[in-house]
MIPAMAR-563340 format. One line per 4 residues: number of its first residue (from 1); their letters; for each residue x, y, z of C-alpha. Coordinates in Angstrom, 1 decimal. Layout:
REM residues N
NUM = A = X,Y,Z; ... $
This chain:
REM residues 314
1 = XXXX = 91.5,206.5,128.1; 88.7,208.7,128.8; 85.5,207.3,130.5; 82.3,207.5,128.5 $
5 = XXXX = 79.1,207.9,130.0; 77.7,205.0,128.0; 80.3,202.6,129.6; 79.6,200.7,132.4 $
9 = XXXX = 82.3,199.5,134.9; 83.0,196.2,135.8; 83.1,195.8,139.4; 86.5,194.7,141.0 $
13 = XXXX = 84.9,191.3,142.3; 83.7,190.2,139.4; 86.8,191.1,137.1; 89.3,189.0,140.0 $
17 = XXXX = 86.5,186.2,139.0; 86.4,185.9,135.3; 90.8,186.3,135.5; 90.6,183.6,138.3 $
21 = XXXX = 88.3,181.2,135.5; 90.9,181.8,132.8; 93.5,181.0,134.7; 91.9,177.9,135.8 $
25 = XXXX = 91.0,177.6,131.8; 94.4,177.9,130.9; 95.9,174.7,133.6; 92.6,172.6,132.6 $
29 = XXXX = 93.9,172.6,129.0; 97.4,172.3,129.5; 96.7,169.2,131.8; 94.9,167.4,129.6 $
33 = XXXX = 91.8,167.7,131.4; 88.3,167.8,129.9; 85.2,168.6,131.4; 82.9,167.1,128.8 $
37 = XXXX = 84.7,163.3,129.7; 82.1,162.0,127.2; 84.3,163.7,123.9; 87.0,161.5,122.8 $
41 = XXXX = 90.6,162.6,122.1; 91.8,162.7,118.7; 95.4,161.8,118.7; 97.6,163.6,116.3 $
45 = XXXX = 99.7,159.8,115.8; 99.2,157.4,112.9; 97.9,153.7,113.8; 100.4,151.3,115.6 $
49 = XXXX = 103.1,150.2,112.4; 104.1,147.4,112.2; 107.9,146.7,111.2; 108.6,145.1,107.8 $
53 = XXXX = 111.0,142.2,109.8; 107.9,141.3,111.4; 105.5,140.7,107.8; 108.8,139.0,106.6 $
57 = XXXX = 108.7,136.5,109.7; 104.7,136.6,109.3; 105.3,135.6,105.4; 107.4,132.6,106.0 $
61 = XXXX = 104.8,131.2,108.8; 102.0,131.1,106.4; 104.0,129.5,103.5; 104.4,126.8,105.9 $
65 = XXXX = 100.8,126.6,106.4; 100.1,127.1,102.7; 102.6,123.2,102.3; 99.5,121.4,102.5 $
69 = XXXX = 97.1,123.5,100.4; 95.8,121.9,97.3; 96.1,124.4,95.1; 99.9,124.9,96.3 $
73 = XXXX = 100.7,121.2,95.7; 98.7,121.1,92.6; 101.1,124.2,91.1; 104.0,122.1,91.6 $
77 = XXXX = 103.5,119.1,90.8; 102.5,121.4,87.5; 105.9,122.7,87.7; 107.8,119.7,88.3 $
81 = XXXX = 105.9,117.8,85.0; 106.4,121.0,82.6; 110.2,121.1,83.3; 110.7,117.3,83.7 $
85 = XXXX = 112.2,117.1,87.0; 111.5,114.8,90.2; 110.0,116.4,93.6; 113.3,116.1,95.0 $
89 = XXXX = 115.3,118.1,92.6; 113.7,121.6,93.7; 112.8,122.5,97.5; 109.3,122.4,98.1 $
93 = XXXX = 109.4,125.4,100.6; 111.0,127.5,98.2; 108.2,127.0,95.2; 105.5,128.2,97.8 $
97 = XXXX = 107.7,131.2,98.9; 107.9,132.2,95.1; 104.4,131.7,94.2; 102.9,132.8,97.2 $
101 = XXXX = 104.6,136.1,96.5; 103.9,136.0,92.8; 100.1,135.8,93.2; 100.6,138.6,96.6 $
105 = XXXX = 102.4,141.3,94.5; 101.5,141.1,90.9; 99.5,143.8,89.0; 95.9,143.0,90.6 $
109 = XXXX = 96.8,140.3,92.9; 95.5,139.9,96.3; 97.6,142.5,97.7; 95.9,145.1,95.5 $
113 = XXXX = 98.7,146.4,93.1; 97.7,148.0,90.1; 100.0,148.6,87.1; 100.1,152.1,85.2 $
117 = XXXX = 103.2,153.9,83.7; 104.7,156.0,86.5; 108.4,156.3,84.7; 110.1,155.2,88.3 $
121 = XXXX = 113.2,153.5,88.7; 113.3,149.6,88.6; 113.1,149.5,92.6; 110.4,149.7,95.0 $
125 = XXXX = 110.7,152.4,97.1; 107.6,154.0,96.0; 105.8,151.7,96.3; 106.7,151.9,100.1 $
129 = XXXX = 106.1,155.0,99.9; 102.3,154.9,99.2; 102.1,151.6,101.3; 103.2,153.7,103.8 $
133 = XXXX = 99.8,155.9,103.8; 97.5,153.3,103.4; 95.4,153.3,107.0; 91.7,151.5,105.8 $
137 = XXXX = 92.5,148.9,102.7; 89.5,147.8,100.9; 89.4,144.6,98.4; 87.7,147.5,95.3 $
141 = XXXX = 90.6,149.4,95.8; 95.0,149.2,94.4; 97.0,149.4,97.4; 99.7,151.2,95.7 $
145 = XXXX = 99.9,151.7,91.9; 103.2,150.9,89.6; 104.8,150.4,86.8; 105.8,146.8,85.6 $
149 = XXXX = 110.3,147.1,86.7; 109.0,148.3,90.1; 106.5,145.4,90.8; 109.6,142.5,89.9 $
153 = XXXX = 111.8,145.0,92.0; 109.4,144.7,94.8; 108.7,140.7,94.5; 112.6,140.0,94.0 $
157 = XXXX = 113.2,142.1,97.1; 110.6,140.1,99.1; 111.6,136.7,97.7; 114.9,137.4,98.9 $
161 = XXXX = 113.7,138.4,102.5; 111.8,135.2,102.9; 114.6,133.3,102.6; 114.8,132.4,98.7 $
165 = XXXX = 117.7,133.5,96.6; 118.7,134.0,92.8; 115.5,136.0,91.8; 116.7,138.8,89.5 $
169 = XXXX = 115.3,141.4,86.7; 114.9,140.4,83.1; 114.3,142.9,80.4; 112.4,140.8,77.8 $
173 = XXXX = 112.1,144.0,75.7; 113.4,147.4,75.8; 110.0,148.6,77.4; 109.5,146.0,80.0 $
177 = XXXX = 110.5,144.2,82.9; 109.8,140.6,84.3; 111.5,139.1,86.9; 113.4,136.0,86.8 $
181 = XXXX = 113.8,132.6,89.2; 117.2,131.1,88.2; 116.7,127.6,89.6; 119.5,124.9,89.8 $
185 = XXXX = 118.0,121.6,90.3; 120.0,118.9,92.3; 120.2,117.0,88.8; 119.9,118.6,85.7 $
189 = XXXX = 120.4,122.3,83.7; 119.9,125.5,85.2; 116.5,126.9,84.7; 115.4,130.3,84.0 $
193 = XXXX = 111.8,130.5,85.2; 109.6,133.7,83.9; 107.7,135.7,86.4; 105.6,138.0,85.0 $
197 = XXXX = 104.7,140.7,87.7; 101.9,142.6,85.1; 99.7,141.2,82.1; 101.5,143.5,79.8 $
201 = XXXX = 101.9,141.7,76.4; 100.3,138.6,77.9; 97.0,136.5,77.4; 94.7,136.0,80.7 $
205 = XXXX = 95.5,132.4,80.3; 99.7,133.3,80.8; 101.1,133.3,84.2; 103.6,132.2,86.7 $
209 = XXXX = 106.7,130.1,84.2; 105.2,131.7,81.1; 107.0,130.7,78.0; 105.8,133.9,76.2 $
213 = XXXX = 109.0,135.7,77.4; 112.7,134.2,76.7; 114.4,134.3,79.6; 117.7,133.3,77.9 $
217 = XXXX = 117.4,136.9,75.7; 119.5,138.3,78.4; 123.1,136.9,79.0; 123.1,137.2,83.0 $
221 = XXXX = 120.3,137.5,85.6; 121.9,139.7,88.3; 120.6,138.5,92.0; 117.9,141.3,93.1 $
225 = XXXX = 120.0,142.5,96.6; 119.4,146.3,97.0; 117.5,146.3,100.5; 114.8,148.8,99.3 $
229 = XXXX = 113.5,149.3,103.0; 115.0,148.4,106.1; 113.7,145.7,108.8; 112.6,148.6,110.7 $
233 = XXXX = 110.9,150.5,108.5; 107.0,150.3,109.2; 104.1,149.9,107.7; 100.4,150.9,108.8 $
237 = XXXX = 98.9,147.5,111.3; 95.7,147.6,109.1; 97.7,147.5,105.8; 99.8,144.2,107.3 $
241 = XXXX = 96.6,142.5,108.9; 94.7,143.1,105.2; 97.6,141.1,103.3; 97.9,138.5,105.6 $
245 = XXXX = 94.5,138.0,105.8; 94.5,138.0,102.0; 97.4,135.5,102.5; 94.9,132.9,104.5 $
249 = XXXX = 91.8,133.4,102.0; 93.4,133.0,98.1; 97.0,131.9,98.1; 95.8,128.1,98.6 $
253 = XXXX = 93.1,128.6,95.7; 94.8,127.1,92.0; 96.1,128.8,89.1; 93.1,128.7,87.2 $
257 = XXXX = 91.0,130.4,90.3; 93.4,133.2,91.2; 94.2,133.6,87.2; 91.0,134.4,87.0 $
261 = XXXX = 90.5,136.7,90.1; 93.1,138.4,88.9; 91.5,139.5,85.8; 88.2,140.2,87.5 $
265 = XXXX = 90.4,142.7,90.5; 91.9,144.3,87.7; 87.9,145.1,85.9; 87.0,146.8,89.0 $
269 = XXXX = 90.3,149.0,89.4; 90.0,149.5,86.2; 86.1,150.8,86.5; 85.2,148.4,83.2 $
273 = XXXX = 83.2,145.9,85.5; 81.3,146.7,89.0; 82.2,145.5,92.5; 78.4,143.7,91.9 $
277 = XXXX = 79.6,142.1,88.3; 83.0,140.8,90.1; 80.8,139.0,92.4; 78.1,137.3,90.4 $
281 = XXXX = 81.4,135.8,87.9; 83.3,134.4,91.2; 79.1,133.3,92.2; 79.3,131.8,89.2 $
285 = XXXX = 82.1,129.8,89.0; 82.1,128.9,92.5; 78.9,126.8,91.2; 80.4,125.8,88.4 $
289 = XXXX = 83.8,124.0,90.6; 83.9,120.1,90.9; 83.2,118.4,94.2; 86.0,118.8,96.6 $
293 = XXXX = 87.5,122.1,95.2; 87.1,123.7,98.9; 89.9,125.8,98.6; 88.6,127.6,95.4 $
297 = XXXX = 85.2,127.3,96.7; 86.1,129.7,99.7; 88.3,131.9,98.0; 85.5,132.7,95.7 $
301 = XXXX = 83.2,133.3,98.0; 85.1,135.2,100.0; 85.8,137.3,97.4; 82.2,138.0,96.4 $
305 = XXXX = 81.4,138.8,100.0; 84.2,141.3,99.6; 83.0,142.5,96.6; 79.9,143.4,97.9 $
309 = XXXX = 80.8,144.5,101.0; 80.0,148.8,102.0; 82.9,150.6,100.8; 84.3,152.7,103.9 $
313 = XX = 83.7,156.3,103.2; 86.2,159.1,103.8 $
């Protein structure tokens, strides 16, 4: 290439110099070294997960816990007296397992689902899916969103990993799906027991053993067994610690508390209340509670704290 007068040439000691910089550039970077120690490194790796063998085992600790909760006791004694049968006729440990899930994984429980028509098939695995994603949880916001065969799917499959069997999937109508407890008490007829997984064609008032649905409409219950994740599979560590710590703050409340909570979660997903509405009504009827009601007294504060808590932003 022709020389220009206008160039200027770089002198030979200071072109060896800026080479000798890049090259030291080049093994700085590749090393992992920084020279600005003060500017964290981003890693390219999702939080620590968390395997789904370990929630399961964390599950069936707190329903031990959850034995000597009021509201737990309370529900079956409630149980026991609407289906005429004595204590001993129906393990204890496998009521709480079936509530405690029932209040965890319905549409607007305290894990945060939220029902809509997603025309899925009647398993779980999206629901996985989007669990899957989920790195900052918030108490305003659905975990993962459903439709009503996929929420029983998913609390069948979870009933059946903590250790209780015969849950199944009832079709009360050709549009919707419930799932089903077929109980066998030591004395007596088999029992069907409804649990309804969304409020579709329900009252606020119907829940867990509704009598709104027949659950004798359908000739066989089949056993829910697909494994719709493995034990390995994992899910975010800030996703596990938020149900479990949802676990310790509302699944000892009563029916008529989390009922109610329920309805209140589902306002804000929903957008018709405010997170600040939600927490004046549980204000409310945490006044409102008789003496002694500690366990609904907590979980309704708790829940207006969390109501009116900052929202992280993205």
């Amino acid at each position: 290439m022709p020389y220009n007068e206008g160039q200027r040439l770089i002198p030979m000691k200071l072109l060896l110099s800026l080479l000798l910089f890049a090259a030291v550039a080049s093994l700085a970077a590749s090393s992992g070294f920084h020279a600005n120690r003060q500017t964290p490194v981003q890693s390219a790796f999702p939080p620590q997960g968390v395997p789904f063998a370990q929630l399961v085992s964390a599950i069936r600790q707190k329903a031990k816990t959850l034995e000597n909760s009021s509201g737990m006791r309370l529900a079956f004694q409630s149980f026991l007296s609407a289906h005429h049968l004595p204590p001993q006729s129906v393990r204890y440990s496998d009521f709480v397992i079936i509530r405690l899930l029932f209040e965890a994984t319905r549409d607007a429980g305290f894990w945060n689902m939220h029902w809509s028509i997603t025309d899925q098939p009647p398993n779980s695995d999206r629901i996985w899916s989007q669990w899957k994603t989920v790195l900052r949880p918030s108490p305003r916001e659905p975990t993962a969103t459903a439709e009503c065969d996929e929420l029983s799917a998913l609390y069948a499959f979870l009933v059946e990993r903590s250790g209780v069997t015969s849950v199944g999937l009832l079709w009360p109508t050709a549009n919707h799906t419930v799932a089903v407890w077929v109980l066998e008490p030591a004395t007596g007829p088999v029992i069907r027991v409804v649990v309804p997984t969304s409020q579709i064609f329900l009252e606020e008032t119907d829940s867990f053993d509704t009598k709104k649905f027949n659950p004798w409409r359908q000739k066989t219950i089949y056993e829910y067994t697909r494994r719709d994740v493995p034990d390995t599979f994992e899910l975010p560590k800030p996703l596990v610690d938020f149900f479990l710590k949802q676990i310790d703050i509302y699944a000892g409340a009563s029916d008529a508390t989390l009922g109610r909570l329920r309805y209140v979660r589902d306002a804000v997903f929903v957008k018709s209340w405010t997170a600040e509405q939600a927490a004046s009504d549980a204000e409310n009827r945490r006044a409102a509670l008789p003496a002694g009601a500690t366990e609904d007294a907590s979980a309704l504060h708790d829940f207006a704290s969390d109501m009116r808590r900052e929202p992280f932003r993205h």
